[in-house]
N, C-alpha and C positions, 0 to 999 in steps of 0.2 A: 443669884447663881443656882441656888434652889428648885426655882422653879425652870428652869433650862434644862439642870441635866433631870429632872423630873419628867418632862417634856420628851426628849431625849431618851429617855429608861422607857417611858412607854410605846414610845415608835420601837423601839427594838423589840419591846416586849411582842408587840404584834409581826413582828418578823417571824416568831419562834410559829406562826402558823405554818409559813413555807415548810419549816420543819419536818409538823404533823401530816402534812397535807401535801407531799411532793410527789405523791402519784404520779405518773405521765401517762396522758394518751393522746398518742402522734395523729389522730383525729384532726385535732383542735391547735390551733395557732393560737397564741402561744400553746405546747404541750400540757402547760399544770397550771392550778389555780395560782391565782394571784390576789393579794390583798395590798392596794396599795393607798396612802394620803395622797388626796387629790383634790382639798379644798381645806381650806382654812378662813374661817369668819373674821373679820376683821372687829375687834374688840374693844380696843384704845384709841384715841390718834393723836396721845406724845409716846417718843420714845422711852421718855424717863419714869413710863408706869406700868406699874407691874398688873396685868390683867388678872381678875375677879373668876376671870371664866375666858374658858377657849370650847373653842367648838373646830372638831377637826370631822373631815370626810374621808370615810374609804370605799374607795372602788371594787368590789371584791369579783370576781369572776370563778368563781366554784365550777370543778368538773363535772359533771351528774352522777360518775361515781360516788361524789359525795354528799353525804346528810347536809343541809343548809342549816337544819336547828341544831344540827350536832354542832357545825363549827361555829356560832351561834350563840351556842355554849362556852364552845372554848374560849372565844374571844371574850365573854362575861366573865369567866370563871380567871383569864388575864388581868383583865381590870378590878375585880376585887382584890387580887394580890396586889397589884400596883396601888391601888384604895389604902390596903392596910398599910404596906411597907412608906407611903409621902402622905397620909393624911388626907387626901385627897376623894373627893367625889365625883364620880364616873358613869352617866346615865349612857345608856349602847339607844340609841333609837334607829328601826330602820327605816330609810325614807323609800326604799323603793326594792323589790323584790319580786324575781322571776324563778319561780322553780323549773329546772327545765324537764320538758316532757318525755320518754321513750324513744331514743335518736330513732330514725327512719334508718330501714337496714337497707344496707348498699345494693342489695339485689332485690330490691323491692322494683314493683313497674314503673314507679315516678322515679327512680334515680336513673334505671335502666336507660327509660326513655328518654329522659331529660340528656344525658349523655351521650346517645346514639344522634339529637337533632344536633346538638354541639359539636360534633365530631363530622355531620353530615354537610352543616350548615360553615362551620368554622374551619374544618380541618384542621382542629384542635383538639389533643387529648385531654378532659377533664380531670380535674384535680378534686375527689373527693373528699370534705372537710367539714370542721366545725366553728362555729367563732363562739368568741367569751363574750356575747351580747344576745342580746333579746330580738328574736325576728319574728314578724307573722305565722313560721311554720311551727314555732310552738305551740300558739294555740289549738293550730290544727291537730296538730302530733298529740295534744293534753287529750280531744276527742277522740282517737284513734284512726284520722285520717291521715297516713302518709304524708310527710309534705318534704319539699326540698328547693333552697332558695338557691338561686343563680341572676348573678346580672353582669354585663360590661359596664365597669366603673373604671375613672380614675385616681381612688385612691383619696378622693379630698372630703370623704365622710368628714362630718365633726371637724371642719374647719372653718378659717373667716369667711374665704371664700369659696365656701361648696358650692360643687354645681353637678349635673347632669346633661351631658351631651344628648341632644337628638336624635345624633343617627346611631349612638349607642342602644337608646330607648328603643328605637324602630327595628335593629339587628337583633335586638331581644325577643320581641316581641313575634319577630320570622322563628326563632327557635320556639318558642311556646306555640305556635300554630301548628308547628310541623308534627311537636310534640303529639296532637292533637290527631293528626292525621297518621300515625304511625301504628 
C-alpha cells in the first residue's frame, strides 16, 4: 500500500505545476501548459510484486511565456520533497526538448499572406493559433525568419491509422503558390 499511495502522492504532487504555471494564452490550444503521465515502463510481470523501480513519462507542453528550466526546477525541487517525505529516489531525466522560438507576429507578411491565399483560395476565414508541439517553424522562427504552419488535415496525427489525403496535399500546395504570387 505504501508504495501506491506514494505513487499516488507524486502524480498529485506534479499537478501542483498546473497551479504555478496556469497562465493562459488563447493563442494556443489547449490555452495553458500542461504536464501530463503518458507512459509508464512496464517493470514486473506478476502482479504479486512489488517493483524495484518505476519509470514514469510526462508530456509537458510549456507556454513560451514560460522559463522550461525554471519549471524544470520546480518539478526537481517536487521530487526532492517527495524523496524526503517516502524515502524514495527520483532521477528527472529529459528525453526530449524544444524550446520554443519568438512566435511569428500576426501582422508579419507570411501570416498576412498565408491568410489572404486561404481566404482567396478557400473562402475561408483563418483561424490564427498556436499548438503545444514542435513544428518546422520553429526552427525557422529560432533564426529570425518568420514562419507560420498551415495544412488541410483530418485530425488523425499521431494515430494507428494516420494518413494524408491527396487532394488535401495538392489544395495546399495551390495556397502556398498563390502565396507566392501575391
Amino acid at each position: 500500500m505504501h508504495t501506491l499511495s506514494g505513487c499516488f502522492t507524486l502524480l498529485c504532487s506534479i499537478r501542483l505545476l498546473y497551479d504555478k504555471y496556469r497562465d493562459k494564452d488563447a493563442l494556443f490550444e489547449p490555452p495553458y501548459s500542461t504536464f501530463e503521465p503518458t507512459k509508464k515502463e512496464r517493470n514486473v510481470d506478476a502482479v504479486n510484486i512489488i517493483p524495484g523501480e518505476d519509470i514514469l513519462y510526462f508530456d509537458c507542453r510549456i507556454l513560451p511565456s514560460h522559463d522550461v528550466d525554471r519549471v524544470l526546477q520546480d518539478a526537481r525541487e517536487l521530487a526532492t520533497t517527495f524523496e524526503d517525505e517516502y524515502g524514495a529516489k527520483i532521477e528527472i531525466e529529459v528525453t526530449g526538448r524544444i524550446d520554443s522560438a519568438p512566435p511569428t507576429r500576426i501582422d508579419s507578411d507570411v501570416v498576412q499572406l498565408l491568410m489572404e491565399a486561404v481566404k482567396l483560395l478557400r473562402g475561408k476565414e483563418p483561424h490564427v493559433g498556436g499548438i503545444g508541439g514542435g513544428t518546422f517553424a520553429n526552427a525557422f522562427r529560432s533564426i529570425g525568419i518568420p514562419a507560420a504552419v498551415w495544412g488541410t488535415m483530418d485530425e488523425m496525427a499521431h494515430k494507428v491509422d494516420e494518413y494524408a489525403r491527396i487532394e488535401n496535399l495538392v489544395e495546399d500546395a495551390k495556397v502556398f503558390a498563390t502565396m507566392a504570387m501575391l
